[in-house]
N, CA, C and O atoms as a printed pandas DataFrame, in Angstrom:
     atom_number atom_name residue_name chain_id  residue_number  x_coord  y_coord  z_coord
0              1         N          UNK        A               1  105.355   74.613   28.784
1              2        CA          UNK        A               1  105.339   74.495   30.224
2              3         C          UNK        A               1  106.355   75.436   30.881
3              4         O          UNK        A               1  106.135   76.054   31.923
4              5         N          UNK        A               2  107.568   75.488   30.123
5              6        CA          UNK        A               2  108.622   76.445   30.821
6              7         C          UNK        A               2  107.879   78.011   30.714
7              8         O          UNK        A               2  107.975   78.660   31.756
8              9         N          UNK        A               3  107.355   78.498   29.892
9             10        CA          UNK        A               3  106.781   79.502   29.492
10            11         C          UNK        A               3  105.582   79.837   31.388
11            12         O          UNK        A               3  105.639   80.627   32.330
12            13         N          UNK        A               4  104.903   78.940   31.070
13            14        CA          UNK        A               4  104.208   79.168   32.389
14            15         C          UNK        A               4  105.000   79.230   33.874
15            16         O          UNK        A               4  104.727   79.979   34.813
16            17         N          UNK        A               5  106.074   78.205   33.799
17            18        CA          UNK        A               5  106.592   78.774   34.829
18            19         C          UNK        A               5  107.727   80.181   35.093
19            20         O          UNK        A               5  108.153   80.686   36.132
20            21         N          UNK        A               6  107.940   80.480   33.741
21            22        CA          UNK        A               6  108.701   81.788   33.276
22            23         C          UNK        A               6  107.565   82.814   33.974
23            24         O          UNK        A               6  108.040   83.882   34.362
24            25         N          UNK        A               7  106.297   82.643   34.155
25            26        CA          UNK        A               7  105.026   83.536   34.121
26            27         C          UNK        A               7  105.129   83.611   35.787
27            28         O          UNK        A               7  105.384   84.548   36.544
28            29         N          UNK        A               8  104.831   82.269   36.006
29            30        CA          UNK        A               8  104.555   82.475   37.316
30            31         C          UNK        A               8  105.718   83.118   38.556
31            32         O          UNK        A               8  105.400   83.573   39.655
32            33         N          UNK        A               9  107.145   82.986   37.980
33            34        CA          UNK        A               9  108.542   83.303   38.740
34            35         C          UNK        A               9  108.205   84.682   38.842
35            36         O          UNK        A               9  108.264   85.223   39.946
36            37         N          UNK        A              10  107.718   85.578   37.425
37            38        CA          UNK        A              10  107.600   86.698   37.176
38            39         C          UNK        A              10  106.518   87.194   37.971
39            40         O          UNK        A              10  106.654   88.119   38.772
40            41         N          UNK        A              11  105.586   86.667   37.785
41            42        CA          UNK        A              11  104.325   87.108   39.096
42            43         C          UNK        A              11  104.409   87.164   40.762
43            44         O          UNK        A              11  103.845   87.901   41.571
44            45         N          UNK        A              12  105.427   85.983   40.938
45            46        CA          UNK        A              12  105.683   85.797   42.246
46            47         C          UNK        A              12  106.716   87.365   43.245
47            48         O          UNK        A              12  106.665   87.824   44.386
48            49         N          UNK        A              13  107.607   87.708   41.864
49            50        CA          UNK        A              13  108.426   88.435   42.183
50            51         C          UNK        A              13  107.640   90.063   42.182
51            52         O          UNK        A              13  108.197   91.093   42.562
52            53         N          UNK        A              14  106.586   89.990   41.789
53            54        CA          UNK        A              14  105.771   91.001   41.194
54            55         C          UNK        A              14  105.179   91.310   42.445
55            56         O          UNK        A              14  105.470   92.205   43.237
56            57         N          UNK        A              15  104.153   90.283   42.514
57            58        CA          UNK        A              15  102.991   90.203   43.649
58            59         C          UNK        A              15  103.500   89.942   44.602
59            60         O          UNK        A              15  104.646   89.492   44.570
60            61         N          UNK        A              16  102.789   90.145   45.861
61            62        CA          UNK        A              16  103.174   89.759   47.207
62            63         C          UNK        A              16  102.025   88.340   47.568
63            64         O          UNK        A              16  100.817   88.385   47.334
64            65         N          UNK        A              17  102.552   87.473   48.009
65            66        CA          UNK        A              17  101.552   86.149   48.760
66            67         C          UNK        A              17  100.195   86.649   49.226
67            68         O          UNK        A              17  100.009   87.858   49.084
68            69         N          UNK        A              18   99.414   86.075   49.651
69            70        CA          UNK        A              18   98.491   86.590   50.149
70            71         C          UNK        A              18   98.139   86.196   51.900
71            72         O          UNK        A              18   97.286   86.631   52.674
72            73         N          UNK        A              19   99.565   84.874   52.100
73            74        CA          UNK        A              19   99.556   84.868   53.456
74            75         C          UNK        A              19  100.455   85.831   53.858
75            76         O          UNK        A              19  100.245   86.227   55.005
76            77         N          UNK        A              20  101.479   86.387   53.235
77            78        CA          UNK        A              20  102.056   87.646   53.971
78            79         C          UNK        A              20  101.174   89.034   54.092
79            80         O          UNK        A              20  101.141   89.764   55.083
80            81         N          UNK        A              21  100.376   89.253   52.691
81            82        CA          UNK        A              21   99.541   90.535   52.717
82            83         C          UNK        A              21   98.504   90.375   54.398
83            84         O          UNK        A              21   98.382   91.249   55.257
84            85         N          UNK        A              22   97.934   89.035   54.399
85            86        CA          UNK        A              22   97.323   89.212   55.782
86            87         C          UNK        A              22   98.242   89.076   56.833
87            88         O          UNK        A              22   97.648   89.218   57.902
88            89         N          UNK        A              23   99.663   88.821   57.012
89            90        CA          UNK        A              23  100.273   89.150   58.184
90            91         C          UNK        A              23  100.538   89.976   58.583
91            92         O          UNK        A              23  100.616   90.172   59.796
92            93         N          UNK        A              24  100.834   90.972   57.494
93            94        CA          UNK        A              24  100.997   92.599   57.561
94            95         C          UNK        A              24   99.859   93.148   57.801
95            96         O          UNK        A              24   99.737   93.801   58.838
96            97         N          UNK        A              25   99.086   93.049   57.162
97            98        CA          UNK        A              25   97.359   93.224   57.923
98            99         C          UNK        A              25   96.782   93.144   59.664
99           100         O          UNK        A              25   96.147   93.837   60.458
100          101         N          UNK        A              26   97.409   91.955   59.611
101          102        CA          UNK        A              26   97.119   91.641   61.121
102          103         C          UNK        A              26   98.220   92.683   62.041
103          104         O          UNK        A              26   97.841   93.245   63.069
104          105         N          UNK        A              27   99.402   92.807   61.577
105          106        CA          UNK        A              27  100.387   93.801   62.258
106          107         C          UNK        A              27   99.720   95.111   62.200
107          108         O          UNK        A              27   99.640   95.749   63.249
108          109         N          UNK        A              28   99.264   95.564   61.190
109          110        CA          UNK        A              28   98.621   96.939   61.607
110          111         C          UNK        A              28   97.545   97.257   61.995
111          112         O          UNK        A              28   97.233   98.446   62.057
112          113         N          UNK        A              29   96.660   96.208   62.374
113          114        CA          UNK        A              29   95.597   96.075   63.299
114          115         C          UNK        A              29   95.740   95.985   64.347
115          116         O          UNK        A              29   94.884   96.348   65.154
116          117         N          UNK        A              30   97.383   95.235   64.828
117          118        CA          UNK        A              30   97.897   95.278   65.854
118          119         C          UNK        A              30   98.048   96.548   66.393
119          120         O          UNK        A              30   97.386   97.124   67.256
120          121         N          UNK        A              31   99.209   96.968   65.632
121          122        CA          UNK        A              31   99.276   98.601   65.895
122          123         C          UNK        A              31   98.310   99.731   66.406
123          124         O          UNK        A              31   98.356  100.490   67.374
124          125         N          UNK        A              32   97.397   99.542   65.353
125          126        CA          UNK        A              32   96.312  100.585   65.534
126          127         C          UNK        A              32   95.506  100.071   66.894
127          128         O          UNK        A              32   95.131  101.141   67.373
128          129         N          UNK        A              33   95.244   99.484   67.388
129          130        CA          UNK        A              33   94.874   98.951   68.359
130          131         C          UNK        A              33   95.811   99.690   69.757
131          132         O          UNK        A              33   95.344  100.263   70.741
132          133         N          UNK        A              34   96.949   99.484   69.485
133          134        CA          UNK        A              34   97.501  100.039   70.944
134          135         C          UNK        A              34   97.416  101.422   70.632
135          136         O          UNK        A              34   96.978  102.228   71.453
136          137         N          UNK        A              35   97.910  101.838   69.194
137          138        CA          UNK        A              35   98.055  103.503   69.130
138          139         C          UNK        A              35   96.256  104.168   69.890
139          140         O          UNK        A              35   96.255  105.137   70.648
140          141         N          UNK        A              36   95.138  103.556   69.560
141          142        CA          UNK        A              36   94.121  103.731   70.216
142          143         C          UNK        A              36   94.154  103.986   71.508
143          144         O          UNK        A              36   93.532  104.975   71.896
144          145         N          UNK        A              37   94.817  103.236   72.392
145          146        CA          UNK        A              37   94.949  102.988   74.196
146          147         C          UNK        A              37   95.775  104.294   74.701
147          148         O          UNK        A              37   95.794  104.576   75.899
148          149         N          UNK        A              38   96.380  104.989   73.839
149          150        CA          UNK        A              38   98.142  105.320   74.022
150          151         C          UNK        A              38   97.100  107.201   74.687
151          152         O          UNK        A              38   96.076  107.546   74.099
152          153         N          UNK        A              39   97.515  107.811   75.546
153          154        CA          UNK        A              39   97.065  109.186   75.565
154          155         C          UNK        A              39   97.399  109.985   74.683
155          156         O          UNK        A              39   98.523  109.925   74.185
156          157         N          UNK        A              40   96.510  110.876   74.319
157          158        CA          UNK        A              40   96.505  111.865   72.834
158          159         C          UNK        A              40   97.022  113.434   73.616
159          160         O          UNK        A              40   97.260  113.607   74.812
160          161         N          UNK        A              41   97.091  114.426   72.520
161          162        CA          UNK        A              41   97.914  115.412   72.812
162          163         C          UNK        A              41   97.099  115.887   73.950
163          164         O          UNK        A              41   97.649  116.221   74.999
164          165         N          UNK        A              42   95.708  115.939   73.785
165          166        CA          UNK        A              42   94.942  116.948   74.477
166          167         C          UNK        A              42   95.161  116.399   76.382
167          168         O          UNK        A              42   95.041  117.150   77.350
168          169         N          UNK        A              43   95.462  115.066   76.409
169          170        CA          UNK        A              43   95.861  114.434   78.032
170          171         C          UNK        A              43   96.976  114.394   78.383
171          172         O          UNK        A              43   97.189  113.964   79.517
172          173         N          UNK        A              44   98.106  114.827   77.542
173          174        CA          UNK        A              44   99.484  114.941   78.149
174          175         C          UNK        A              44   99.296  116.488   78.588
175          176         O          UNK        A              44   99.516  116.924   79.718
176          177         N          UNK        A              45   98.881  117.174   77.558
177          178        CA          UNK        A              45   98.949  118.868   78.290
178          179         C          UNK        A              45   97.870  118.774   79.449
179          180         O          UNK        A              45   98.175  119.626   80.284
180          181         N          UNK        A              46   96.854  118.157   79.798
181          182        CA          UNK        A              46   95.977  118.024   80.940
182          183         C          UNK        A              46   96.896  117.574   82.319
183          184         O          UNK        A              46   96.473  117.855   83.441
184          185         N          UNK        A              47   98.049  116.930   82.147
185          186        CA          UNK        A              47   99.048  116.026   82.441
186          187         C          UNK        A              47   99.996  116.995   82.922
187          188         O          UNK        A              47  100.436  117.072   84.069
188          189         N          UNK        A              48  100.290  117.781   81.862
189          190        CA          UNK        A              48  101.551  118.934   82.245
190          191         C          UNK        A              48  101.149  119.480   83.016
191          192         O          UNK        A              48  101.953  119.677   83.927
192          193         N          UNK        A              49   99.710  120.093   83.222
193          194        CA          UNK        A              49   98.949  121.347   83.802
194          195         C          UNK        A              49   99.180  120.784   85.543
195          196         O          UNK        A              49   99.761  121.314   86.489
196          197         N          UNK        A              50   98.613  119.800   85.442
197          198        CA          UNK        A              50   98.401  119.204   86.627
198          199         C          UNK        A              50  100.063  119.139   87.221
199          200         O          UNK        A              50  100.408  119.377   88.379
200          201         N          UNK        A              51  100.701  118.858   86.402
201          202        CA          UNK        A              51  102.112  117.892   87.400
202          203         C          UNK        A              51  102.341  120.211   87.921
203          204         O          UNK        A              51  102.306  120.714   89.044
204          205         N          UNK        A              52  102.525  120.875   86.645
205          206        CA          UNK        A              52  102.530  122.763   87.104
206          207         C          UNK        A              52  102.063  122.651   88.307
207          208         O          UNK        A              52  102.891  122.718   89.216
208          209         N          UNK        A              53  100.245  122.399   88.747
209          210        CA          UNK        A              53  100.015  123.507   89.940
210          211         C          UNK        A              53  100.361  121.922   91.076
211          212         O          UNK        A              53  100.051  122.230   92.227
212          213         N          UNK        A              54  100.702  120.957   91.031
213          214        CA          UNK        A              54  101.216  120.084   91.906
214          215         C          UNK        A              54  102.598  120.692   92.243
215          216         O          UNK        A              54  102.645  120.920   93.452
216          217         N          UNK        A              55  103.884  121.080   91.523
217          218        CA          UNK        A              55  105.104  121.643   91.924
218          219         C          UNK        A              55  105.001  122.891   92.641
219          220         O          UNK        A              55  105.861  123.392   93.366
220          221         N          UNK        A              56  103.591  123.442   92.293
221          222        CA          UNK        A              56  103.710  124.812   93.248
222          223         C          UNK        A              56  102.714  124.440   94.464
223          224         O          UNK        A              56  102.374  125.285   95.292
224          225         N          UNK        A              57  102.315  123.210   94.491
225          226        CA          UNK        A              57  101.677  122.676   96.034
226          227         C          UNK        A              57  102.792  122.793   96.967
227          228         O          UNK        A              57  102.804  123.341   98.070
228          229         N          UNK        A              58  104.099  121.946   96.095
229          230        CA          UNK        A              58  104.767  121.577   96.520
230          231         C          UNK        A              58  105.610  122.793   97.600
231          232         O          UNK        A              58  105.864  122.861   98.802
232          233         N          UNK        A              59  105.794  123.461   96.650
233          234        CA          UNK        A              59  106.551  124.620   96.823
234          235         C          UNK        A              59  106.169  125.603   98.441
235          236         O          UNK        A              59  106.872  126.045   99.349
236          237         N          UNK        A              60  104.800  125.603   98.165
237          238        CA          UNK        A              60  104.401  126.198   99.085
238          239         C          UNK        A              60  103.735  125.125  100.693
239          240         O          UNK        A              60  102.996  125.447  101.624
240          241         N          UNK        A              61  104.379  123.951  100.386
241          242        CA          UNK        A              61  104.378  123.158  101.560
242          243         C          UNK        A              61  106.034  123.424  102.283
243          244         O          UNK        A              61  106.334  123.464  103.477
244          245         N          UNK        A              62  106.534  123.512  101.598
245          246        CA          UNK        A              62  108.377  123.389  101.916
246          247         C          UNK        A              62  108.439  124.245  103.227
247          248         O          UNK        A              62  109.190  123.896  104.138
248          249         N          UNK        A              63  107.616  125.419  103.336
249          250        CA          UNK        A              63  108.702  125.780  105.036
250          251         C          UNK        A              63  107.648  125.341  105.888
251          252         O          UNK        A              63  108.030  125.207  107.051
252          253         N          UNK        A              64  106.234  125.025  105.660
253          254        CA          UNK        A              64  106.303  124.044  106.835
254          255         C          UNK        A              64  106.529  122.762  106.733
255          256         O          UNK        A              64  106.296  122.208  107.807
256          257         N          UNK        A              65  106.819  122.170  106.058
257          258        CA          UNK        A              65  107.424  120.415  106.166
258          259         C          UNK        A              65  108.928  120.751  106.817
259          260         O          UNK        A              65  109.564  119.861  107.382
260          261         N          UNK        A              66  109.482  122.230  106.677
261          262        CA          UNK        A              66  110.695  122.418  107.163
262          263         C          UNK        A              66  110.538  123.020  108.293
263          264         O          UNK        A              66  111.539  123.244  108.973
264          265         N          UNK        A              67  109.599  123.309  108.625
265          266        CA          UNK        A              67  108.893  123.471  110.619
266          267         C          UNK        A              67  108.914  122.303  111.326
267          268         O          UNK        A              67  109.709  122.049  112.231
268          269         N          UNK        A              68  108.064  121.607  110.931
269          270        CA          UNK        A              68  107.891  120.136  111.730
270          271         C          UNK        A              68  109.079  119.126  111.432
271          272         O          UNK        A              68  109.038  118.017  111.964
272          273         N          UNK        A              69  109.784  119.354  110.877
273          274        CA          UNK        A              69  111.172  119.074  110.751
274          275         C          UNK        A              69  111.948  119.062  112.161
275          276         O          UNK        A              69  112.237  118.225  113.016
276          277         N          UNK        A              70  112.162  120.666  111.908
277          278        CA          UNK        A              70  113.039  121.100  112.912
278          279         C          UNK        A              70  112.405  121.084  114.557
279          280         O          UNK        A              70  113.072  121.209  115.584
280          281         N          UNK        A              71  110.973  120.900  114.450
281          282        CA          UNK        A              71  110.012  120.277  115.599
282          283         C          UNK        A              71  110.656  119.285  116.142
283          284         O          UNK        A              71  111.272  119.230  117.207
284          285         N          UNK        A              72  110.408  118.248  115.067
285          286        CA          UNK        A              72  111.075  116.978  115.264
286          287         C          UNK        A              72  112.265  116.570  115.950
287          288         O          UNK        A              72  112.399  115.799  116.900
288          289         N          UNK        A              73  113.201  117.306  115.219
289          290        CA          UNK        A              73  114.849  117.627  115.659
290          291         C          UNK        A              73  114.913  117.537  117.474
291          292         O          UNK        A              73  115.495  116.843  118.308
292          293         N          UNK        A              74  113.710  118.958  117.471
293          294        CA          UNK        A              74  113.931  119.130  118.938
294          295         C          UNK        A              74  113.304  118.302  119.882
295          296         O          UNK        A              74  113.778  118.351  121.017
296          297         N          UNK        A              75  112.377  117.573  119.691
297          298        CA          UNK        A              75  111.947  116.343  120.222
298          299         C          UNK        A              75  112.270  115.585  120.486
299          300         O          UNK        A              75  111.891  114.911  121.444
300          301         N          UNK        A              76  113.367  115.301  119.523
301          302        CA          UNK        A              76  114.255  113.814  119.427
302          303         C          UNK        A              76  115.625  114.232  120.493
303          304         O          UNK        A              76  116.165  113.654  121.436
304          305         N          UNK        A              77  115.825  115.422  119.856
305          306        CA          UNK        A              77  117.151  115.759  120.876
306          307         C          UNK        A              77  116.544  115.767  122.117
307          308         O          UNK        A              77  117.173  115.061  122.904
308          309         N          UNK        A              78  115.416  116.369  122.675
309          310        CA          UNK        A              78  114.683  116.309  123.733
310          311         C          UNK        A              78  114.832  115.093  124.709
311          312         O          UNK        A              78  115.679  115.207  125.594
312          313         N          UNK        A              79  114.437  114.475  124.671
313          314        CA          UNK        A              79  113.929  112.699  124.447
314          315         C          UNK        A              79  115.428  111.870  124.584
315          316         O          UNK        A              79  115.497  110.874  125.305
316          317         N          UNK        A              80  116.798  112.449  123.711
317          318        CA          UNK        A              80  117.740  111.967  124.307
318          319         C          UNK        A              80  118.827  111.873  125.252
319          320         O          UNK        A              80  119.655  111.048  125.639
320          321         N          UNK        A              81  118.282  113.711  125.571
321          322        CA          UNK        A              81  118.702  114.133  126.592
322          323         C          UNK        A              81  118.139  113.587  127.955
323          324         O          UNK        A              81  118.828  113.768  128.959
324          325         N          UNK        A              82  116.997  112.965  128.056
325          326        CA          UNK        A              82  116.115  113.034  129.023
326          327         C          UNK        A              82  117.137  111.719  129.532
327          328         O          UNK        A              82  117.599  111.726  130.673
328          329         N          UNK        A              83  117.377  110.815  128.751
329          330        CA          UNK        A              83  117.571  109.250  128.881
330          331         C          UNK        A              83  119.217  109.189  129.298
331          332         O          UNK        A              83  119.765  108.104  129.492
């Protein structure tokens, strides 16, 4: 009888359970599951491209957002002079 359980200590330490093999199972099903959702290389550079010709929207809005600015300015100063 000691012999068998000499066997089985040895197997236990050997083998892995088979409720842990499916917990780890279920974890990388987990995984793979979000890595699926996650954007791939080809939509971050679609991503980069876009945020590029958005900074040069940008760029080339700046002196007139800095017109109607200074519009503004004079309106307001306008307006407080009046009062």
């Amino acid at each position: 009888m000691s012999g068998v359980n000499l066997i089985q200590l040895l197997l236990a330490k050997t083998y892995v359970k088979r409720e842990e093999l499916e917990l780890v199972r279920n974890r990388i099903q987990t995984l793979e599951t979000n890595i699926e959702v996650l954007p791939g290389q080809k939509d971050l550079h679609q991503l980069q491209l876009e945020m590029s010709n958005l900074r040069g929207e940008l760029r080339e809005l700046a002196p007139s957002i800095r017109q109607v600015s200074r519009i503004s300015d004079l309106l307001l100063e306008n307006e407080l002079k009046d009062k």
